[in-house]
N, C-alpha and C positions, 0 to 999 in steps of 0.2 A: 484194647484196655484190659487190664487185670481182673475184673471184676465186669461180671455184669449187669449191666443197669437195669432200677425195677421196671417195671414195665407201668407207665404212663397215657393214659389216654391223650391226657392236654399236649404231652410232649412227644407224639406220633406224628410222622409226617406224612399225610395222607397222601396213597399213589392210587393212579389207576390200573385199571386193569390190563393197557399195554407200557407203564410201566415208569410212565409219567404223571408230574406233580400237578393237581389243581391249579385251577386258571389261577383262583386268588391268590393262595399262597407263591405261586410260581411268582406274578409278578412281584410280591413281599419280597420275596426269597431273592432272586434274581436283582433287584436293587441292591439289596445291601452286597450281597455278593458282588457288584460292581467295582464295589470299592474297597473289597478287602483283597483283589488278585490286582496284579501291575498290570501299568500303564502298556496298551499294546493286545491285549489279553480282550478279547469281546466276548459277551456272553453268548454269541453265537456260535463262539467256538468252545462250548462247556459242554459234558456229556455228566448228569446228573444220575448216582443210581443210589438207591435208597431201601431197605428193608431194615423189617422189622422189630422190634426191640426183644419180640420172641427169638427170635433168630439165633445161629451160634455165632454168626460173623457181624460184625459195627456196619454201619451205615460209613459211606463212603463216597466225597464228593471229586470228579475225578473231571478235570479242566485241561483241555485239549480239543484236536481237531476230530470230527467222526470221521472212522477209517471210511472210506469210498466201497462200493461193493466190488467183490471177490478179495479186499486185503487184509489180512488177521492179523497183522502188525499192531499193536497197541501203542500207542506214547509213551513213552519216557515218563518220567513223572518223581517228584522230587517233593519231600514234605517243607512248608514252611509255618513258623507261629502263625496262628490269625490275630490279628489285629484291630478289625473294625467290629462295628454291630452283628454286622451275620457271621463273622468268624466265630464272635462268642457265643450268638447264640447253636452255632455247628456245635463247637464244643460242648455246649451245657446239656446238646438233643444226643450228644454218644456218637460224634460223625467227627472223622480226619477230612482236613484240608488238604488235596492234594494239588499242585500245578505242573504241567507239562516241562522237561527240560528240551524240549527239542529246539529246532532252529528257531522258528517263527517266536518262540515263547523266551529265548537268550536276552536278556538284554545288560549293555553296557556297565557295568557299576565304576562309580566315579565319587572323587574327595565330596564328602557331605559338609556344607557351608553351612553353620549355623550363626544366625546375624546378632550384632552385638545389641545386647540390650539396651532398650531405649535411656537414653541420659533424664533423671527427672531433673526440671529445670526447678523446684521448691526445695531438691537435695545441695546442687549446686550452689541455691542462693544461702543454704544456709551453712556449708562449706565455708562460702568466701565471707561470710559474717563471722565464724570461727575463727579464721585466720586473723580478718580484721581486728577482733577482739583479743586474741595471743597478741599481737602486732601491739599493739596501742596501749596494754597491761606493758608488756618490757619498755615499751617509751616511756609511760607515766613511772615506772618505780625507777629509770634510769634518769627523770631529770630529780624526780624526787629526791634522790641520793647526792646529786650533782650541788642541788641547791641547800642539804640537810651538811655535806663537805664528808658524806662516807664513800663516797662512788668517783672513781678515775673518768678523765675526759682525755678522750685526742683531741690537742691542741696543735694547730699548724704558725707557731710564732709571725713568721712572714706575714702570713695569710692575713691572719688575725691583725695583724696591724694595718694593714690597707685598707680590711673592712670598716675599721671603727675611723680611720682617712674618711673614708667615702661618706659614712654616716656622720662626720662631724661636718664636713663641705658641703653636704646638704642641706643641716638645718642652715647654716649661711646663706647657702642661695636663695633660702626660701625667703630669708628675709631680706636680702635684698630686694630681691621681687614685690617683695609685700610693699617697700620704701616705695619701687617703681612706680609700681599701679597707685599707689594713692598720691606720688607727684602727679601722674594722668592725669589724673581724677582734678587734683586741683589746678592745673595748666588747663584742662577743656572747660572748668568753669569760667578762668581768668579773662582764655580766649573767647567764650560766649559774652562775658560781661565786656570784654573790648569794643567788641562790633555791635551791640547794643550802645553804646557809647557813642562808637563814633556817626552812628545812624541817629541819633540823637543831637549831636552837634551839627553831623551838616544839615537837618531841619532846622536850627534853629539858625543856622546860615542864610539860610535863603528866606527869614523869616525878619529877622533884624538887621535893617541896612546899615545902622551905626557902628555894628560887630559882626561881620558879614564876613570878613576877612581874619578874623581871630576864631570865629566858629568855624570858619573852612581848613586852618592849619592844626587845630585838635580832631575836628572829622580824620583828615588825612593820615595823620599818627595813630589815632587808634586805630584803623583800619590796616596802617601798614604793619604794628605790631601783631593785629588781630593773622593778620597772613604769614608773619615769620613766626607764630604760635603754633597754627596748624600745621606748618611743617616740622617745627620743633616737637608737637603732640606725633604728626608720624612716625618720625625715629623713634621717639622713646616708646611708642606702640612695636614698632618692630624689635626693639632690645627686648620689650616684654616679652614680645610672642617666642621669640628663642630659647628666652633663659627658662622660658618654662616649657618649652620644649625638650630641654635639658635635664630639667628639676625631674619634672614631672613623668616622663617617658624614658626618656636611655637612662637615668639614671636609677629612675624606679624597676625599670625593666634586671638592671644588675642585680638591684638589692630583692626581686624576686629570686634572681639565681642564687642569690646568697643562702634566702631561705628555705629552697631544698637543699641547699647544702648543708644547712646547719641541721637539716630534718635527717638527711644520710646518715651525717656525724652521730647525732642522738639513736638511729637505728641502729649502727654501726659497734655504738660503744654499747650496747644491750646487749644486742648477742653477743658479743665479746666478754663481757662478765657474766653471761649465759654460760658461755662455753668454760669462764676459767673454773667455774664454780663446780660443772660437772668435772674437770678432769680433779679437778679436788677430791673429786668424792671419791666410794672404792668403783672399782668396775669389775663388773662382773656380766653374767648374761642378760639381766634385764637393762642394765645402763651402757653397754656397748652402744645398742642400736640409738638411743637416744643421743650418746655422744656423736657418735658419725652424724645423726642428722642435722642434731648441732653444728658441727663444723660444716656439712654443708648451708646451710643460713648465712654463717658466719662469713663463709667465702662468698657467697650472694652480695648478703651486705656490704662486705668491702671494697667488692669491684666496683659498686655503685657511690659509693664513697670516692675513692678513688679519682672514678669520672667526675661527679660531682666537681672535687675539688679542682681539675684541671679546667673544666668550664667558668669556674670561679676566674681563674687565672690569668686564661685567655681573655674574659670581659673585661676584668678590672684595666687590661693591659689597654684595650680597644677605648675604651670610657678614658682612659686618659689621655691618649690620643686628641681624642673627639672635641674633647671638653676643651684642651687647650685649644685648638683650633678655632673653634665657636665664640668662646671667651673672648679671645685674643682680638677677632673683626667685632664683635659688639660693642665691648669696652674702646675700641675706637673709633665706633660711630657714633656711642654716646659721647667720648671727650669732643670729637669732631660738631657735633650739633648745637654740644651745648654752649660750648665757647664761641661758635660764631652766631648765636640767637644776641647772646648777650653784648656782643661787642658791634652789633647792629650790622654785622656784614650779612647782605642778605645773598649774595652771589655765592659767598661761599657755602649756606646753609643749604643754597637749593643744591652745589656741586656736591656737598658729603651725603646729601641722599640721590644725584645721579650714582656715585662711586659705590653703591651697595646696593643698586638695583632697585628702590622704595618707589612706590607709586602714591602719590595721594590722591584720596578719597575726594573730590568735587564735593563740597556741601551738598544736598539734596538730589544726588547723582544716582542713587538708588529708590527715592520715589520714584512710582510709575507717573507720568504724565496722566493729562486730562482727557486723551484718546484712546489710552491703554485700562483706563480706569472704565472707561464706557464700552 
């Protein structure tokens, strides 16, 4: 040191008289010292020497092996910063840190890995609430323009025309269907009020011997029409259950694809008058970087668009398919059912529900019995 330190009671390191440190401070000392020399380095191999601040030479901590006796070879010894508690407090008492460079004291130095800083997940969420909200500002002022008639749209003509197809063929189906279900609806009363009827007749058959034989040929009738009902309620139950299979599923499922499609489109055309607005502008070095980011977005958006619209294209193609196919066998099991309900062929009604696979329901065929109940 350039200077020498005043001399300090509190900041003396008491030695003994052969030239070693108190039990107390040794063990003070000798912790922290632990931790401020490398891994490999024990304190058993320290040789500690220390005087006084009277002195003309600094105190002096010198870390290595004790030579063996007869060898006056000293260690090697090499200075390094201190860094822990005892190194500061070395420094602060007027003492150099010294460590051995010899074999046992070499060690490996190797790439220092420093780990990436933890992710906070409350930065994150409020990141993607950013984006979300950038996101959804250029949506709203892109339909807002769209529907005000200042803002361009990609329109795919084709496209567009199959979709408003689809969405006009559906409200039809729907009402067909709605027709459907409430003929149901009025056929399963008709047929209830049949078989009440003829259950009514033939009691009153077996009740009046004078009209015994006129109540037994209305029993018979309503009961026979009551059985070509039910099968005629079957089919139109299975036309229903399809068409709204139709309606209601594949065709809904398209007109979901639609609506991210038309959501792409709307993304699509925002950054696109995002982007034409910047190159509009001047550029220079604060609008370079914004422009490039732009046009990456832009190019985002339109691949997804893109895809978008080709999944459009495929489904419409597929739903057309489908629909005529389905259409095609329902509309001729309902001509089929219904023409022969009314023309009184019962042979034939039961064969147009073998020819489409129809099962009918057994009146009380799904109560449980009187031993399944107990």
């Amino acid at each position: 040191m350039a200077q020498e330190s005043p001399k300090n009671s509190a900041a003396e390191i008491p030695v003994t008289s052969n030239g070693q440190l108190e039990d107390s401070h040794e063990h003070s000392f000798n912790r922290d010292l632990k931790y401020s020399l490398p891994v490999g380095l024990g304190l058993s191999e320290t040789k500690i020497t220390s005087r006084g601040f009277d002195s003309a030479k600094e105190g002096v901590v010198e870390a290595g092996p004790f030579p063996s006796k007869g060898s006056s070879a000293s260690p090697k010894s090499s200075v390094i910063s201190p860094s822990s508690a005892a190194a500061s407090r070395l420094a602060g008492q007027g003492c150099d840190l010294i460590i051995p460079t010899g074999s046992r004291a070499q060690q490996k130095s190797g790439p220092v890995v420093l780990a990436d800083e933890v992710k906070n997940p409350a930065m994150e969420k409020l990141e993607l609430v950013r984006k979300w909200s950038l996101n959804t500002y250029k949506c709203t002022r892109q339909i807002i323009s769209e529907k005000l008639g200042r803002g361009s749209r990609t329109v795919d003509l084709e496209l567009e025309a199959q979709i408003d197809i689809l969405r006009d063929n559906k409200k039809k189906y729907e009402h067909i269907l709605r027709l459907a279900q409430t003929l149901s609806t009025q056929l399963f009363q008709m047929v209830h009020t049949q078989r009440q009827l003829g259950d009514a007749f033939a009691d009153l058959s077996l009740k009046s011997l004078e009209l015994h034989e006129e109540f037994g040929y209305n029993a018979d009738t309503q009961k026979l029409l009551a059985k070509n009902g039910e099968t005629l309620l079957g089919a139109i139950n299975f036309f229903i259950a399809s068409v709204n299979t139709l309606v209601n599923k594949t065709i809904e499922d398209t007109l979901l694809t639609v609506k991210q499609y038309e959501s792409a489109r709307i993304e699509y055309d925002a950054y696109r008058t995002d982007l034409e607005e910047l190159n509009l502008g001047p550029r220079d070095a604060n609008t370079l970087p914004k422009i490039e980011q732009s046009q990456q977005l832009f190019q985002v958006h339109k691949e997804k668009y893109d895809k978008m619209r080709n999944d459009v294209s495929i489904k419409l193609k597929f739903l057309e398919e489908n629909k005529v196919k389905v259409l095609h066998n329902q509309l001729v099991l309902f001509h089929n059912a219904i023409a022969a309900y009314f023309a009184g062929n019962q042979k034939q009604l039961e064969q147009t529900l073998k020819q489409f696979h129809i099962k009918l329901k057994t009146p009380g065929a799904d109560a449980p019995s009187w031993l399944e109940e107990q």
